[in-house]
C-alpha positions in Angstrom: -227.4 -12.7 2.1 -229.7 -14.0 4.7 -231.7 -12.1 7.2 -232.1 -13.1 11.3 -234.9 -11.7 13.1 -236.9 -13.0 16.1 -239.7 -11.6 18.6 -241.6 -12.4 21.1 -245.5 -12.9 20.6 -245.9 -12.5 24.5 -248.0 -9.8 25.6 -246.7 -7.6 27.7 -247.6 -8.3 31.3 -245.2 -6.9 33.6 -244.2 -3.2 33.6 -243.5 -1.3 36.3 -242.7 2.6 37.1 -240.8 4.3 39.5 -238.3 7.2 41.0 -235.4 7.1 43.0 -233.3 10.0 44.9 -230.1 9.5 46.4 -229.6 12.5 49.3 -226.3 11.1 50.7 -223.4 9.1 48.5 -224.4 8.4 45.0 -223.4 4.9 44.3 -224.7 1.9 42.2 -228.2 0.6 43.5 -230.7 -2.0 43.1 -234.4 -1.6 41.3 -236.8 -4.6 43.1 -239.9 -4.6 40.5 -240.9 -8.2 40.9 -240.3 -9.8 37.8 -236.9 -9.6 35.3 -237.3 -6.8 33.0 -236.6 -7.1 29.1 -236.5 -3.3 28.7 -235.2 -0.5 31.4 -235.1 2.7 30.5 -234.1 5.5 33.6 -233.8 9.1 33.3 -232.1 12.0 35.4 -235.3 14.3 35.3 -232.8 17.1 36.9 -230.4 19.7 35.0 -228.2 16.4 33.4 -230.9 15.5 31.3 -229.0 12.3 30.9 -230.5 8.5 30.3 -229.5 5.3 29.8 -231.5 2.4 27.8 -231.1 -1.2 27.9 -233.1 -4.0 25.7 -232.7 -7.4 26.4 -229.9 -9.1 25.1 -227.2 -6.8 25.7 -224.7 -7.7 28.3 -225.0 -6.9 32.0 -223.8 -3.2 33.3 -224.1 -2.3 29.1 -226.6 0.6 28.0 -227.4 3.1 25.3 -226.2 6.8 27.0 -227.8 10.0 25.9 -226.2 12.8 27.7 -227.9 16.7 27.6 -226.6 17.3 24.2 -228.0 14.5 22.7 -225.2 12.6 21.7 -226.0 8.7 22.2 -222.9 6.3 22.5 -223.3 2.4 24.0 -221.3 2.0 27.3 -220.8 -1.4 28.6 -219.7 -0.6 31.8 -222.0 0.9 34.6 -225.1 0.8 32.9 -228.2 -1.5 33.8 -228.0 -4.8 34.6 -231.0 -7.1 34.6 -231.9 -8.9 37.9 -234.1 -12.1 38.5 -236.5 -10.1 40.1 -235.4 -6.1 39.5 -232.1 -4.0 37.6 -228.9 -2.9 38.9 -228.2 0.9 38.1 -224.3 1.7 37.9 -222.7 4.1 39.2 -222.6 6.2 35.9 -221.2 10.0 37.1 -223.8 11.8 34.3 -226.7 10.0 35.4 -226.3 8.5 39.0 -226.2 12.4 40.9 -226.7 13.3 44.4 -230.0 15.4 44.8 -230.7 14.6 41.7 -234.4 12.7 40.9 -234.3 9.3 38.5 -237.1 8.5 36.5 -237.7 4.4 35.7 -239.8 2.5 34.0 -239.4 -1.8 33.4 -241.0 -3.6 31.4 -240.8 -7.8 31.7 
């Protein structure tokens, strides 16, 4: 049996924070941060509770999903997809909610 592993040994030097409402049509929408993440994590702060994670190296629109309950599945479609200089949200129905305030954070 033979183990993979790798890592990085760069530090970390771009991270960047943020919040987004959508008051009108929720729909799937663009993060600029300035630099292509490795990690997104964003989080319905409202009643849903849900969040989505994504790590580099999983496919675009993929994410881990924990809904209220805390139930975490992996969905590959309408999750987060990295960008050359931001994410792509999807239009995920638990997490993507009209009034309803998104917590981010990237980190490059």
């Amino acid at each position: 049996m033979a183990a993979t592993s790798t890592q990085s040994q760069d530090h970390v030097r771009n991270v960047a924070v943020g919040r987004y409402l959508e008051d009108d049509t929720a729909a799937e929408f663009d993060i600029e941060c300035g630099f292509k993440p490795r990690y997104v994590k964003i989080v319905n702060l409202a009643a849903t509770g849900c969040s989505l994670e994504w790590y580099e190296g999983m496919a675009d629109a993929s994410a881990f999903k924990r809904v209220t309950a805390g139930d975490m599945t992996v969905i590959t479609t309408l999750g987060i997809t990295p960008l050359a200089r931001g994410f792509t949200v999807g239009l995920d129905l638990d997490l993507n909610v009209v009034n309803e305030q998104l917590s981010w954070i990237a980190i490059g």
